[in-house]
C-alpha positions as CSV (number, residue, x, y, z in Angstrom):
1,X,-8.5,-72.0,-35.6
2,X,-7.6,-69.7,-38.4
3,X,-4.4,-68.3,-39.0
4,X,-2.8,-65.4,-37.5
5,X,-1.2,-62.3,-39.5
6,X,2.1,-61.6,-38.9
7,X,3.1,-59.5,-36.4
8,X,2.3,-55.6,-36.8
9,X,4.9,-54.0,-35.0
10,X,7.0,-51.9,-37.4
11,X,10.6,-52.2,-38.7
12,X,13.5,-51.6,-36.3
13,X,16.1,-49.4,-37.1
14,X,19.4,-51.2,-37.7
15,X,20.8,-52.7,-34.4
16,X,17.6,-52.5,-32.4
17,X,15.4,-55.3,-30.9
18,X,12.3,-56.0,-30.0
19,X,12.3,-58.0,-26.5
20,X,9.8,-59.4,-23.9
21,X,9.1,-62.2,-21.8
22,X,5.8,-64.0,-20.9
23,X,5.5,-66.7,-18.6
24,X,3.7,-69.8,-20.1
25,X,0.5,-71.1,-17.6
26,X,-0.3,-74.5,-20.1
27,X,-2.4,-75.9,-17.2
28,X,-3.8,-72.5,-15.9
29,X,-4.1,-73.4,-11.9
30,X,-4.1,-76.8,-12.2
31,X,-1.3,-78.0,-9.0
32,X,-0.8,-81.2,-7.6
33,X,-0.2,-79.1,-4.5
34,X,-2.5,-77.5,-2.5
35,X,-0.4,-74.7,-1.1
36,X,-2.9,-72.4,1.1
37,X,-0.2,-69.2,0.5
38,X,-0.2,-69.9,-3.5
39,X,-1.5,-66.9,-5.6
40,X,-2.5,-68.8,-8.0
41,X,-4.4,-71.7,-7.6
42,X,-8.2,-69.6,-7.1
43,X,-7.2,-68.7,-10.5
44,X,-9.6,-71.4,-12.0
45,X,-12.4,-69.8,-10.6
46,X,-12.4,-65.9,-10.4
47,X,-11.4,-66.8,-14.4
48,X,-13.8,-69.6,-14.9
49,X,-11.6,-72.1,-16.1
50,X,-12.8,-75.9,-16.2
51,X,-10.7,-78.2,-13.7
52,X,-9.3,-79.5,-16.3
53,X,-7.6,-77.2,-18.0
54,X,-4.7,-77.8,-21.2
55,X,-3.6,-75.4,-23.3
56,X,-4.5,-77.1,-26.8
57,X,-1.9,-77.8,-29.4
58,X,-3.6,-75.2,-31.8
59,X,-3.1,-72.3,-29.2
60,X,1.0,-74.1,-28.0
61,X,1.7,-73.5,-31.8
62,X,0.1,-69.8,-32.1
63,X,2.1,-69.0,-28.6
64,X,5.4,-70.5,-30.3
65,X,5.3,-68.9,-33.7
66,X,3.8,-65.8,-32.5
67,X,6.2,-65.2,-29.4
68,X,9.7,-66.1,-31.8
69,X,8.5,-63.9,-34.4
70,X,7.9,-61.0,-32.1
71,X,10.7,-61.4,-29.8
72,X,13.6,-60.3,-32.7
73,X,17.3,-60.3,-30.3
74,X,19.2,-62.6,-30.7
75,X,17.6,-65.1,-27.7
76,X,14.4,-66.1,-26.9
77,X,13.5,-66.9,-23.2
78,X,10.4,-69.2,-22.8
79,X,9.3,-70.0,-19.1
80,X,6.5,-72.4,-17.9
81,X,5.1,-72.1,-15.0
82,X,1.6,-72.6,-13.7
83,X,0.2,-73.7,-11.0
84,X,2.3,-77.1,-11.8
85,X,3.4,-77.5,-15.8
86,X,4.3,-80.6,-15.2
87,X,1.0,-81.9,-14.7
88,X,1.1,-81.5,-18.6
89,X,3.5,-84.8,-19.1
90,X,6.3,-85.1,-21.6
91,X,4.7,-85.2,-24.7
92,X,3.8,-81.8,-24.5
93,X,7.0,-80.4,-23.8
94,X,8.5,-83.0,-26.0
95,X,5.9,-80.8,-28.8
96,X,7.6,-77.6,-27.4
97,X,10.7,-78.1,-29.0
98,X,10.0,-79.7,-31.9
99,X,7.4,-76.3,-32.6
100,X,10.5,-74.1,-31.5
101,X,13.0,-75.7,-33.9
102,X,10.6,-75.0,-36.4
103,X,9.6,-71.6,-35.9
104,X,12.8,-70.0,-34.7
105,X,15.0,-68.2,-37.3
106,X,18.2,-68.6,-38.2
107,X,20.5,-67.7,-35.9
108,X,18.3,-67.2,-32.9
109,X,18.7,-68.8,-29.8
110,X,16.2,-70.6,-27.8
111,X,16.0,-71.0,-23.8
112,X,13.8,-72.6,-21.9
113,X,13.3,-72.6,-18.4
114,X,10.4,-74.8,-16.0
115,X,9.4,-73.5,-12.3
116,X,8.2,-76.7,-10.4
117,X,7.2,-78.4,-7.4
118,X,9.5,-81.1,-8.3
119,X,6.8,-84.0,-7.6
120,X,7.1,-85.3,-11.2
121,X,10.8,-84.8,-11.5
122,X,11.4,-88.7,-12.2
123,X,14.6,-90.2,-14.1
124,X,13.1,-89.7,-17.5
125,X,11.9,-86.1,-17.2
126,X,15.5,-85.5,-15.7
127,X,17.1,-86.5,-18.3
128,X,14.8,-84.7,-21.1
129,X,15.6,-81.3,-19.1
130,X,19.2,-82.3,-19.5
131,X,19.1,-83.1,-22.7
132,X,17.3,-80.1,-24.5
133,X,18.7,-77.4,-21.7
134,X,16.0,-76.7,-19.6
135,X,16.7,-74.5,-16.3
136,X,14.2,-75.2,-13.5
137,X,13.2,-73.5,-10.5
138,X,12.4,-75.4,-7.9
139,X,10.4,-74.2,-5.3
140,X,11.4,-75.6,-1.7
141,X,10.9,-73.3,1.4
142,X,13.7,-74.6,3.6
143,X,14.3,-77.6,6.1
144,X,11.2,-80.1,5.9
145,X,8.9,-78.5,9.2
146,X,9.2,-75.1,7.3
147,X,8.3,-76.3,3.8
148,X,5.3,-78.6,4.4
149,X,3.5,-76.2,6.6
150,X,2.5,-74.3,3.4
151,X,3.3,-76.9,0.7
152,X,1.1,-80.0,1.3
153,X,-0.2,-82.3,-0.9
154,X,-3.7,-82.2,-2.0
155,X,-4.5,-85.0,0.1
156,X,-2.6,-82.6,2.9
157,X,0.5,-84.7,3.2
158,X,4.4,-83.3,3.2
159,X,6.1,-83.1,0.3
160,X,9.7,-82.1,1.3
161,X,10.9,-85.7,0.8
162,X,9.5,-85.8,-2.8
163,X,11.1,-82.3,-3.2
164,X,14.6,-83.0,-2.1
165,X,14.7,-85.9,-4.7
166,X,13.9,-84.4,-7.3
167,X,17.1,-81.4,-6.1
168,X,19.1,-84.8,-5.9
169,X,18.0,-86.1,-9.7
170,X,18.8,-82.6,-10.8
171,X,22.2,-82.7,-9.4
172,X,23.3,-85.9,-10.3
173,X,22.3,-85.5,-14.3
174,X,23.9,-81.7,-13.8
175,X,20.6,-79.8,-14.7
176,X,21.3,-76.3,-13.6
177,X,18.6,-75.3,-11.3
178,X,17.7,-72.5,-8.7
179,X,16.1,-73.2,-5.4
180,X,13.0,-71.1,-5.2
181,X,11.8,-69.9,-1.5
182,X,8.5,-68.1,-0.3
183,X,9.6,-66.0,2.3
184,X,6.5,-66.2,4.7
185,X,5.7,-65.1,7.9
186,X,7.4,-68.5,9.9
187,X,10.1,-68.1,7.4
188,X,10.9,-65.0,7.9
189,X,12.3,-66.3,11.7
190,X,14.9,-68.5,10.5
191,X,16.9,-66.8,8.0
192,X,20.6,-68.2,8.3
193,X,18.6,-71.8,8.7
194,X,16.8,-71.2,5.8
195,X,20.1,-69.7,4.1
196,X,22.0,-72.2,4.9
197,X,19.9,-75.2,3.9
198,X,19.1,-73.8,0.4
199,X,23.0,-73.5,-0.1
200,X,24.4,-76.6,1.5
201,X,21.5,-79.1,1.5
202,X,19.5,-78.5,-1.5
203,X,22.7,-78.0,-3.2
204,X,21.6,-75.1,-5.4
205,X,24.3,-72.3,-6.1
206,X,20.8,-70.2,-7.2
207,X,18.6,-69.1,-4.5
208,X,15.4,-67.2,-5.3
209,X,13.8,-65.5,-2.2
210,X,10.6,-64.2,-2.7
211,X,8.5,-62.2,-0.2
212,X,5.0,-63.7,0.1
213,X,2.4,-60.7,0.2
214,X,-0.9,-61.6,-0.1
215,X,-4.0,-58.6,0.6
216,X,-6.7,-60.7,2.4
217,X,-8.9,-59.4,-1.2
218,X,-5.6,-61.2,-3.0
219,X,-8.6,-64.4,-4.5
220,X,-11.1,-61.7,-5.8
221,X,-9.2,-58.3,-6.4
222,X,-6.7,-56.9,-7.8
223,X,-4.1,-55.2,-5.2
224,X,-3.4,-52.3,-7.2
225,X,-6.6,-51.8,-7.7
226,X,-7.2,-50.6,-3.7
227,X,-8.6,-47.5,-3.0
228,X,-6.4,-45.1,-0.9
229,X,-9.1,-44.7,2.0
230,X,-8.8,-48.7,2.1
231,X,-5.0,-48.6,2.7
232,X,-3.4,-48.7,6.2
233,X,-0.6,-46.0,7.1
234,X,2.9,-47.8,7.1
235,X,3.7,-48.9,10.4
236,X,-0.1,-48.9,11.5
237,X,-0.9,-52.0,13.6
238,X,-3.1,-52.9,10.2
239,X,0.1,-53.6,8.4
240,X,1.1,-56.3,11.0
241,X,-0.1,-59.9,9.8
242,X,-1.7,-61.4,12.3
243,X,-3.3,-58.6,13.9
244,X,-7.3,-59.3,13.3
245,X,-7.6,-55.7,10.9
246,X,-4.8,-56.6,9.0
247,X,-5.1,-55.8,5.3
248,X,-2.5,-58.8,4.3
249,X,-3.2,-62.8,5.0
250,X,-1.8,-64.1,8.2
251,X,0.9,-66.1,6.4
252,X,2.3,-62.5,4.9
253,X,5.6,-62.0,5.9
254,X,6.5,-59.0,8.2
255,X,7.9,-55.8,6.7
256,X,10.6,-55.4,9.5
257,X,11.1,-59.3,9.2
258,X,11.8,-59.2,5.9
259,X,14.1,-56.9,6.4
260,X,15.7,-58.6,9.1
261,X,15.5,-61.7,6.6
262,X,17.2,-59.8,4.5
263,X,20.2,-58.3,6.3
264,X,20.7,-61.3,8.5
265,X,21.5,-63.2,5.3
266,X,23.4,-60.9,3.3
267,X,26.1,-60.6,6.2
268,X,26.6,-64.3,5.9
269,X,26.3,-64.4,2.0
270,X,29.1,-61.6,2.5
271,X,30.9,-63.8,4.7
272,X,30.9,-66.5,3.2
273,X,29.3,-67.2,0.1
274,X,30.1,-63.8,-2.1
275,X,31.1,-64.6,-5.6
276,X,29.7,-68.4,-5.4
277,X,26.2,-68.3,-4.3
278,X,23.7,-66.1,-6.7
279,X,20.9,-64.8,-4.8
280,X,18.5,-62.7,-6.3
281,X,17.9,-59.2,-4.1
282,X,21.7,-58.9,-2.9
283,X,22.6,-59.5,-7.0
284,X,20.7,-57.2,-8.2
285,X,21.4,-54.4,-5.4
286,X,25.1,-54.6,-6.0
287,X,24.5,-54.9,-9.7
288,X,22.7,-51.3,-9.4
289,X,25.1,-50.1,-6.7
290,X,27.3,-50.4,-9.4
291,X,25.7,-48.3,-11.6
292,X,24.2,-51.5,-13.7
293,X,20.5,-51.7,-14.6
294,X,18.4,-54.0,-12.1
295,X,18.4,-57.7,-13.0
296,X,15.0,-58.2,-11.3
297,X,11.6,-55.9,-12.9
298,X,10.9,-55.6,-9.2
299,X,13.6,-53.5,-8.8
300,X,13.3,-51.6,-11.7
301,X,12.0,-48.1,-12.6
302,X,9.1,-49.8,-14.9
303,X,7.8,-52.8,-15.7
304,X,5.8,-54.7,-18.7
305,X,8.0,-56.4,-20.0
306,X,7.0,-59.8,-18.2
307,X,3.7,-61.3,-19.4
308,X,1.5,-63.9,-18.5
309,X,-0.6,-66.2,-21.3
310,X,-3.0,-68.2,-20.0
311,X,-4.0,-72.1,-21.6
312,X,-6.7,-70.3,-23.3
313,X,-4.7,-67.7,-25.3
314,X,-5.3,-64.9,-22.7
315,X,-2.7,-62.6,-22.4
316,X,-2.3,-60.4,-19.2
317,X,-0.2,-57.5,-18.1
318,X,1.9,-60.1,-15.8
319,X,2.2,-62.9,-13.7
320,X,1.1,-61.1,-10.9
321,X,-2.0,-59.4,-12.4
322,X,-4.1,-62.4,-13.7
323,X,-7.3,-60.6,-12.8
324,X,-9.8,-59.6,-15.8
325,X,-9.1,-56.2,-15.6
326,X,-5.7,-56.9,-16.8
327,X,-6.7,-59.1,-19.7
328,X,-5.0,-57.7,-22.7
329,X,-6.6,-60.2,-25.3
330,X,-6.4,-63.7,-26.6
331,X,-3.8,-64.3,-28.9
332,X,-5.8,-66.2,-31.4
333,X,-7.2,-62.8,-32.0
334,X,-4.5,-60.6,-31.8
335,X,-0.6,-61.3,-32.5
336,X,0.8,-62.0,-29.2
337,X,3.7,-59.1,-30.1
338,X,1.3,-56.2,-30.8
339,X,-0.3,-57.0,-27.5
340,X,2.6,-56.8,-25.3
341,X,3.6,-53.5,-27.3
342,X,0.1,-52.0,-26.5
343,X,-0.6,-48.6,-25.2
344,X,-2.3,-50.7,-22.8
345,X,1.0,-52.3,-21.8
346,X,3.6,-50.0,-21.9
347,X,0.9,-47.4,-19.9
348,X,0.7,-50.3,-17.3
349,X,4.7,-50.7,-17.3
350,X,5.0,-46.7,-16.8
351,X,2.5,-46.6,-14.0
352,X,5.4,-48.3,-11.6
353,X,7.5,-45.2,-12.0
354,X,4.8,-42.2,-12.8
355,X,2.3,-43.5,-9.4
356,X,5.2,-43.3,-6.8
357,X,4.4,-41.2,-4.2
358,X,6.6,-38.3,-3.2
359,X,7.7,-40.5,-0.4
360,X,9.5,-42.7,-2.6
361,X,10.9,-40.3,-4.8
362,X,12.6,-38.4,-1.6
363,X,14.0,-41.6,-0.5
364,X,17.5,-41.8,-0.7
365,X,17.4,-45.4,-2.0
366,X,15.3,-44.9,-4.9
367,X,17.3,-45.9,-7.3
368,X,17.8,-49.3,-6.1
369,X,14.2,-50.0,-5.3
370,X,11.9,-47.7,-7.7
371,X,8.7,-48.6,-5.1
372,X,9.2,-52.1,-5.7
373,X,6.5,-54.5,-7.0
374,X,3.0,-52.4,-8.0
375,X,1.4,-55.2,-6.8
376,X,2.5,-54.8,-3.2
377,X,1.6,-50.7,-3.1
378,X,-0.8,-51.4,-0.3
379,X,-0.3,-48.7,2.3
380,X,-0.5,-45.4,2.7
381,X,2.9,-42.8,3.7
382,X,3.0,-40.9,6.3
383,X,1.5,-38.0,4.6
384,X,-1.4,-40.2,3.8
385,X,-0.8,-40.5,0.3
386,X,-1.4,-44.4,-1.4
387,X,0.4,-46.6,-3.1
388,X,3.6,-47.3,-0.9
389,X,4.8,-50.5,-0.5
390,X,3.8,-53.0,2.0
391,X,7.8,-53.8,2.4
392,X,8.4,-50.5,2.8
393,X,9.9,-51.0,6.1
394,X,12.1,-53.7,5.8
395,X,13.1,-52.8,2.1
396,X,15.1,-49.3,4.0
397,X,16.7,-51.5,6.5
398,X,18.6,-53.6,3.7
399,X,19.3,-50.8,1.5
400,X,21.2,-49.7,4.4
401,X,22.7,-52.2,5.0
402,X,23.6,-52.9,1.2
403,X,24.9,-48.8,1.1
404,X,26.9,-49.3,4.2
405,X,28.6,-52.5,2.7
406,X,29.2,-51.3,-0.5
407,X,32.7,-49.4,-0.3
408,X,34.1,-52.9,0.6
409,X,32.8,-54.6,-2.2
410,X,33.8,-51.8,-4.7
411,X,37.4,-53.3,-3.3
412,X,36.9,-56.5,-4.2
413,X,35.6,-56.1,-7.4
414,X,37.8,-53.7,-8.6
415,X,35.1,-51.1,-9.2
């Protein structure tokens, strides 16, 4: 593989910084789960990849050098993810930080962080995490019934045993790691369970929720690339999963049950856990309550900024748009920088602000939603235009419920 020129991206002025993140796929889909809700795992064949996929140590090295020479702040993020990255084994990851050490300049910093199934997590990856600083997300849906209706094994056995294990290892070698939950449509039913579990049994003080949303197209097409005349009118019985017309997978969560999800927890994190456990949505809405920017791109007026590179060097617009319309290019050909800088990119971050209908932009919480994920812009307002969120629903019910709490929490924070 020959090598790559230098980034193209011009100089900065004087206190300025170039920044973005892209999530690392090393094995493409390749899971040792077989998780029928996963978004991922059909990957390795609407892209053609081989079952066996790896990213090669050739293309780890371009993605190392390129990614530290274009990111230029002070830190530089790296996530893996997949399907399951640790399907790679230790050696590789082991490579990871020796090619980081070499490439990163003086002076800047160097995080890492690993989603995972936990199934691998044994002793001596533990204690490699722990010694070079990894973070890891590990996904676990709840109490055991909950979590291994969705995440079997391939051979279609549970997995919550191996799972809370691995939370144990992590605790014991203090390896700071969030617990990752798919809010799905059973899910959705048991919120203070759910809650409560994540906190108190898993033992994480970081909880990810994450709303699953899957068009019944999701394998083949993708969602933002619906046609209007294809997209139900919110509220319409075609937005209910489980109705036979319905445009999302039966396993979709509810709008008003995510809502629901959502308020229902927040009164007891308010309760309860406020200022000790960090959960993800109720951050970031009091963060931008508070005048702050969003900590989540979901909640933020554009997007762009997160990435997705493929084992093969294949660069796409995000995690969630890993469809060949979204290819950007292959980093062997193209500096990995000057990609995420394209007009392409930033055209695609825009589009999250500059596509909202006029529904949105009347909406008096705008400003701490901004249409939420493009990827979920599957219905149609009530006016008929597209591109409205499929949460739509249950996003105004906590946004009330966030607005209606927030003079109490000014109190206590002194703001």
């Amino acid at each position: 593989m020959p090598d790559q020129p230098a980034c193209s991206l011009p100089p900065l002025p004087q206190g300025r910084a170039y920044r973005f993140h892209t999530m690392v796929k090393p094995a493409g889909a390749l899971c040792n789960l077989d998780c029928p809700y996963c978004f991922y795992l059909h990957k390795t064949d609407l892209l053609g990849h081989g079952r066996n996929a790896r990213m090669s140590d050739a293309m780890l090295e371009q993605h190392v050098r390129q990614y530290l020479e274009a990111n230029t702040g002070d830190e530089v993020v790296f996530s893996w993810q997949g399907g399951e990255p640790t399907v790679m084994g230790l050696p590789f990851f082991e490579r990871v930080v020796e090619l980081q050490a070499r490439y990163r300049r003086p002076g800047q910093r160097v995080e890492n962080d690993l989603q995972t199934n936990g199934l691998l997590l044994d002793a001596e990856w533990v204690a490699f995490l722990k010694q070079h600083g990894f973070v890891v997300g590990l996904s676990i849906d709840g109490p055991a019934d909950l979590h291994d209706r969705y995440r079997p094994s391939k051979g279609g056995g549970p997995t919550h045993a191996k799972v809370m294990q691995a939370a144990a290892r992590l605790r014991r070698a203090s390896v700071p790691f969030a617990a990752l939950c798919v809010v799905n449509r059973e899910v959705a039913q048991r919120p203070l369970e759910v809650y409560r579990f994540l906190a108190d049994e898993v033992g994480s003080w970081r909880i990810q929720f994450t709303p699953c949303v899957e068009p019944r197209t999701f394998a083949d097409r993708a969602p933002a690339l619906l046609p209007a005349a294809q997209m139900p009118i919110v509220g319409s019985e075609r937005t209910r999963p489980g109705h036979p017309l319905s445009i999302v997978t039966d396993w979709s969560v509810d709008a008003r049950d995510w809502g629901s999800f959502l308020c229902t927890v927040w009164d007891e994190w308010l309760a309860r856990d406020f200022g000790r456990i960090h959960v993800n949505h109720f951050e970031t809405a009091v963060a931008q309550s508070l005048g702050m920017p969003a900590q989540m791109c979901t909640s933020a007026p554009i997007c762009g900024k997160a990435l997705a590179v493929e084992h093969d060097g294949r660069l796409y617009s995000c995690d969630h748009f890993v469809y060949p319309e979204y290819e950007l290019g292959r980093i062997d050909e193209v500096h990995e920088g000057d990609l995420a800088f394209s007009r392409r990119q930033v055209e695609f971050g825009t589009a999250k602000h500059d596509r909202l209908p006029t529904y949105c932009r009347e909406c008096p919480s705008l400003k701490l939603c901004w249409g939420e994920c493009p990827k979920n812009r599957l219905l149609r307002t009530p006016d008929g235009d597209g591109g409205l969120n499929f949460l739509c629903e249950g996003l105004k019910a906590f946004y009330a419920r966030v607005e209606r709490d927030m003079p109490a929490i000014r109190q206590r924070v002194g703001r």
